[in-house]
N, C-alpha and C positions, 0 to 999 in steps of 0.2 A: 465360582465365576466372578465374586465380586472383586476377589483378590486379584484375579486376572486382571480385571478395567483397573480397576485401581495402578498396578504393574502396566499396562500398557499406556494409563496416560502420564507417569512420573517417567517411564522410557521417551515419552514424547518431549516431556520436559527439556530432558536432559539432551536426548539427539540435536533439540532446536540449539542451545543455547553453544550447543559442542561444534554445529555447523558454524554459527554466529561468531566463535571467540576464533577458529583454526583458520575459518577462507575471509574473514575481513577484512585483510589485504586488498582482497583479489575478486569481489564481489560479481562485481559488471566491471562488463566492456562495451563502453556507452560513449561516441561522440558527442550525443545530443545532451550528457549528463556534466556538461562543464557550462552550460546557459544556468540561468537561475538558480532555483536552488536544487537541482540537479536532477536524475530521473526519479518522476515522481515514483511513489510506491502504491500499487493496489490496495486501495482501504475497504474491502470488505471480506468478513470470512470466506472460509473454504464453501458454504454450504450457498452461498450468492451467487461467489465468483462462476460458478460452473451456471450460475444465470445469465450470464453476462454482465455482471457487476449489481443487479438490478435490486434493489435495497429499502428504498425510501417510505414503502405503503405495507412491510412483508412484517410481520412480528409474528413469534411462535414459541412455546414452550420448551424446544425441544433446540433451541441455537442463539447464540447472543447477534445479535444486530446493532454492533456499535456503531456502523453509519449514520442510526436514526436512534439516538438516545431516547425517544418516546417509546421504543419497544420493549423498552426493559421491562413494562407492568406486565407482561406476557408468562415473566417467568413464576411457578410453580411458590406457594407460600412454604410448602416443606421440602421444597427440594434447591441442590448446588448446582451448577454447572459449571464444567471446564473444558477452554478448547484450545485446543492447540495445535498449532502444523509447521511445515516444512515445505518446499520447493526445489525440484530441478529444474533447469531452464536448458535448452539447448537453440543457440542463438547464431546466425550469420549476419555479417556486415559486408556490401557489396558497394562497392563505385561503379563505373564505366570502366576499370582496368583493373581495377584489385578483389579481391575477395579473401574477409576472413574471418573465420570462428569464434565466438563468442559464448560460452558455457558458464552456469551458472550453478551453485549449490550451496542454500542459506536456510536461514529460519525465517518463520512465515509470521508467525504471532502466537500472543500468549494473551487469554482473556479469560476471565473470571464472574460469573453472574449469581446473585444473594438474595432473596427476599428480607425485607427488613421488616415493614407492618404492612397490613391492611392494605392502603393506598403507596406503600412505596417500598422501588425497588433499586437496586443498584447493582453497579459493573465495576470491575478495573480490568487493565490490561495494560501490555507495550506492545506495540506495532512500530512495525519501518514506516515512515515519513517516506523518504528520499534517499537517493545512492549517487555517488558519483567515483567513476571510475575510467578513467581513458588513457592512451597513452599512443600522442599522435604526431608524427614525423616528416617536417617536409622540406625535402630536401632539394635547392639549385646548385648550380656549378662551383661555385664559391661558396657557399655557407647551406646552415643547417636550422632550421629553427623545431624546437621540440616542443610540447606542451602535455602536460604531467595531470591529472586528476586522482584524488582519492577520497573517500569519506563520506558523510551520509546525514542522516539526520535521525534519530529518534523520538515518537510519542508514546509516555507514557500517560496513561487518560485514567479519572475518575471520573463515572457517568451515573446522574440519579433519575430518575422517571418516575411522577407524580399521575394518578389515575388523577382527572377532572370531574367527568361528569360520563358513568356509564362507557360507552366506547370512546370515549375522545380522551387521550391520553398528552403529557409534556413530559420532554426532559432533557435534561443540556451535561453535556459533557464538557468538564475541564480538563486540558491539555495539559501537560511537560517539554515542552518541545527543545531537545538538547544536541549535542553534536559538533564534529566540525567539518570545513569546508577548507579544504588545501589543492593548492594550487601552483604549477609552479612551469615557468618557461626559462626556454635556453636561446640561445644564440651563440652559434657557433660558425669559426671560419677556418678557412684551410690555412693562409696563409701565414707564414711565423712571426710577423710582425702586427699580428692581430690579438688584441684582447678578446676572449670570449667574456658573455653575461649572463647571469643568473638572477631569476628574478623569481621569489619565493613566497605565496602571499598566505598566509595559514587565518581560516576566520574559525571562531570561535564562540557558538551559537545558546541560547536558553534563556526561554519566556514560558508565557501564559498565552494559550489562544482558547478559544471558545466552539461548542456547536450547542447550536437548538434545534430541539425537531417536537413537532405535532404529529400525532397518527387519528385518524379515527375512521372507525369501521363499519358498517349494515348490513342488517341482512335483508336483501330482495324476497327469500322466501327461506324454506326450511335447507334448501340445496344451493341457493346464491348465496354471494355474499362478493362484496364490493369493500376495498381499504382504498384512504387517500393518506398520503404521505407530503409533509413539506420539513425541510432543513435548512438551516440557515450557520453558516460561516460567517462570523465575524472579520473583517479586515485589523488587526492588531500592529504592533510595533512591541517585536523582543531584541532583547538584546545580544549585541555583537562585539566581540572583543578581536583585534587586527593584529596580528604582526608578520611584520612585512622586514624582508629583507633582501637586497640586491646588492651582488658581489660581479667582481670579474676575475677571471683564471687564464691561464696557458694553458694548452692541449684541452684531453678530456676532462670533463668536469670530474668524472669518478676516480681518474689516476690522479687529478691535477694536486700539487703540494701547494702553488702558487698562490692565494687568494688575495683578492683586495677589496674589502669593505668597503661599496660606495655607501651604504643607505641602511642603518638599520634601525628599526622603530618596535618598542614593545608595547602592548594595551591599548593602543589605540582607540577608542570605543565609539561605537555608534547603533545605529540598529537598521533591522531590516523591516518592511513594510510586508507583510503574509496580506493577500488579495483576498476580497469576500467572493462567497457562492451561495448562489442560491437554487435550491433543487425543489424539483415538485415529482411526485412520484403515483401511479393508481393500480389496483392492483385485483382481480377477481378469481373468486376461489369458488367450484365446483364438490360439492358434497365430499371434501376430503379426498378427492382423488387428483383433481386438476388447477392448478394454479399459474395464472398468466399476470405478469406484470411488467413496468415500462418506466422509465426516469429521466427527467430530464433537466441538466445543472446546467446553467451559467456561472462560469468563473470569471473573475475581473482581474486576469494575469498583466494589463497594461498598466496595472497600479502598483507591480512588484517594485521594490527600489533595494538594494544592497548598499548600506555607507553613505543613501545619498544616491546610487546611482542606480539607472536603470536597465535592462539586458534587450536583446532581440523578443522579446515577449510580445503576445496581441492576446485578447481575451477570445475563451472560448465557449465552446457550446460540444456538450457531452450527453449522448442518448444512450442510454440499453436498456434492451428487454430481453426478457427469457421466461419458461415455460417450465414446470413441473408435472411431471405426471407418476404417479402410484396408484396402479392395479387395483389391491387393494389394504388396506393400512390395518385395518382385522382381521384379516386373513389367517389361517393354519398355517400355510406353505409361506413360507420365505419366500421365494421368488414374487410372487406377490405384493409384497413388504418392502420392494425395493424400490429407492426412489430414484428417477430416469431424471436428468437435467438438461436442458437445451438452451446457448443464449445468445448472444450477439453483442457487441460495443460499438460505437462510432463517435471519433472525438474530431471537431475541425483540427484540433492543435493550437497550443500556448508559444511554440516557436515558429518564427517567423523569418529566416535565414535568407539570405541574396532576393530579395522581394518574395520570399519563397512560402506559404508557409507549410508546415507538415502535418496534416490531417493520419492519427491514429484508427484503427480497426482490429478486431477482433474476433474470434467465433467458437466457444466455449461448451463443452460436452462432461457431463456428470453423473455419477452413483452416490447415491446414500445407502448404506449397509445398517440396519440397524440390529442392535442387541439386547432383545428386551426380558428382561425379569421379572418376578415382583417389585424389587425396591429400584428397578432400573431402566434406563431405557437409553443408555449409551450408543453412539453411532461411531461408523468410523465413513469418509466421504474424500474418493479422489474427482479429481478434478483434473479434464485436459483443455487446454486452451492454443492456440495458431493465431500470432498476430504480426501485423508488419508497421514499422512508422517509417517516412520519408520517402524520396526518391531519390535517384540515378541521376538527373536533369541536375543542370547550375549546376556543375562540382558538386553535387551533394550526395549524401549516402542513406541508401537503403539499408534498414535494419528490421529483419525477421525473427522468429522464435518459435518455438513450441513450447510447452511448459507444463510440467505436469503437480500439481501438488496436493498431497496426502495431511488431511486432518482429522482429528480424531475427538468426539467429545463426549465428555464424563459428564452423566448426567444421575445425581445417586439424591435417593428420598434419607437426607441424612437425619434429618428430624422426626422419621416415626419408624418407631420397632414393632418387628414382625410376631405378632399372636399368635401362640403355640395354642390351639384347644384339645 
């Protein structure tokens, strides 16, 4: 059996990284992912998300909560944990006259969680940041203008967490934050004595950013118990590296032999300004059967800046909660053993488009499958999710989705051997 978990989590390994390297191209299909630094990415595992993202006050033995770097004292003195997942997304974009398909198939994250001593523990992992991918066409009588996105961002993060005093725990996670952000528009005309233009803007990203998080926890009695959670983002400045270039052509730009170099600039360097948030999280747990909890982040997206410059951005405010329930977790029967997830999101929205701005929502359904042994207690955990951002109204576009994502995690007592008597 152990060879098994072992075999299904280096399979997971490999599927993520296999989606990651083949559909990178082609990620998203995101109008909204060409503002800032493009569609953000979900940052929390599989085992939250199907809470509705709800993260802040939750720590447990049995799952890494990179959200809240204070959880990591949670994890087990002789035991590893590994998690890992994946995503389908099945996505539509609609206007008031158009409607169209947006599908999705990548890697989820990869994270890793280690007891080190006594009072301290630690994590690594990479997770997607951001995505950006669109490809948008608008065409008048005389001319064409195009606009081109692709690219993304990734965090790679090392996270430590210090036990304080009894249940009050800290711990802060440093970032990697790398990637790039390409970008590119056209102008195009019918007529033959017209120059078309191309204007091609490639940014070229990677700093340091920060999180800190407090948890601490009570028990009301031998069957209450009560967690509060705070986290804190740091607002940083990494670094950006530009090159930009604008040309003009005859005909198509893809057939055209013709080019002419107006502009071309390499290294350019500057940076970009990543906006602080601040989250507060509370959370109540029922004798190991029932767990409710609720979060709530202010982000300061009016402070984002790219080169110097600022985007259609406004700061926002981000709630969700969600519910767990398990029958029973000692149980004989499996069925029993399973863990049921229910959760919800609501975000006002960071874009702010034709006075507009676009408030996100969501509403999230979950299973935990666990597989437990002597030396183990591995889970595997899908996740379905149904969300929509934007509207139809001011020329703008509604964007929906379903999204289902399958993680899996290795959870092995690698530090004590099994006593034959």
């Amino acid at each position: 059996m152990s060879k098994v978990k072992h075999f299904l989590f280096l399979f997971s390994l490999l599927f993520c990284f296999f989606t990651k390297n083949v559909i990178s191209q082609s990620e998203i299909s995101s109008p909204y992912s060409g503002f800032g630094m493009g569609k953000l990415t979900s940052t929390t595992n599989g085992t939250m998300a199907a809470l509705g993202g709800t993260s802040y006050a939750l720590k447990n033995n049995l799952f890494i909560n990179y959200k809240n770097p204070a959880s990591y004292t949670a994890f087990d003195s002789l035991s590893f944990i590994g998690d890992a997942a994946f995503f389908v997304s099945f996505g539509n974009l609609k206007t008031a006259e158009q409607e169209q398909r947006a599908d999705v198939a990548r890697f989820g994250y990869l994270t890793i969680g280690l007891p080190v001593t006594k009072h301290w523990r630690t994590s690594v992992g990479i997770i997607p940041f951001s995505d950006i991918g669109y490809n948008i066409i608008d065409k008048k009588e005389d001319r064409s203008y195009s606009y081109v996105g692709e690219g993304g961002l990734m965090q790679l993060y090392w996270g430590n967490a210090f036990k304080l005093y009894k249940e009050l725990s800290f711990g802060l996670n440093v970032s990697y934050l790398f990637g790039s952000m390409n970008n590119i528009r056209y102008a195009e005309y019918t007529g033959e004595h017209f120059l078309n233009s191309r204007i091609a803007r490639n940014n070229y990203i990677n700093g340091i950013c920060f999180t800190a998080g407090l948890q601490y926890f009570t028990d009301i009695n031998a069957n209450h118990r009560l967690g509060f959670g705070l986290v804190y983002d740091r607002s940083v400045q990494i670094w950006v590296k530009e090159n930009l270039l604008i040309n003009n052509y005859l005909g198509v730009y893809d057939n055209s032999a013709a080019y002419d170099t107006v502009l071309y600039q390499e290294g350019n360097k500057g940076r970009m300004v990543l906006p602080q948030s601040v989250g507060f999280g509370m959370s109540y747990f029922f004798a190991n059967k029932l767990l409710i909890g609720a979060d709530v982040t202010w982000q300061n997206w009016n402070n984002y800046k790219m080169m110097g410059h600022g985007d259609s951005l406004i700061d926002a405010i981000v709630v969700n909660v969600g519910v767990q329930f398990t029958p029973n977790a000692a149980s004989n029967k499996y069925f029993k053993r399973i863990n049921f997830r229910l959760g919800a999101k609501y975000s006002t929205g960071y874009l702010n488009l034709n006075d507009t701005p676009l408030p996100e929502m969501a509403v999230t359904f979950g299973l935990g499958f666990p597989f437990r042994s002597f030396t183990s207690q591995s889970s595997l955990h899908i996740m379905f999710e149904y969300g929509q951002m934007g509207t139809t109204a001011h020329g703008l576009i509604n964007q929906n989705y379903f999204k289902v994502q399958l993680n899996f995690i290795l959870h092995e007592k690698w530090y004590q051997r099994t006593k034959l008597e």
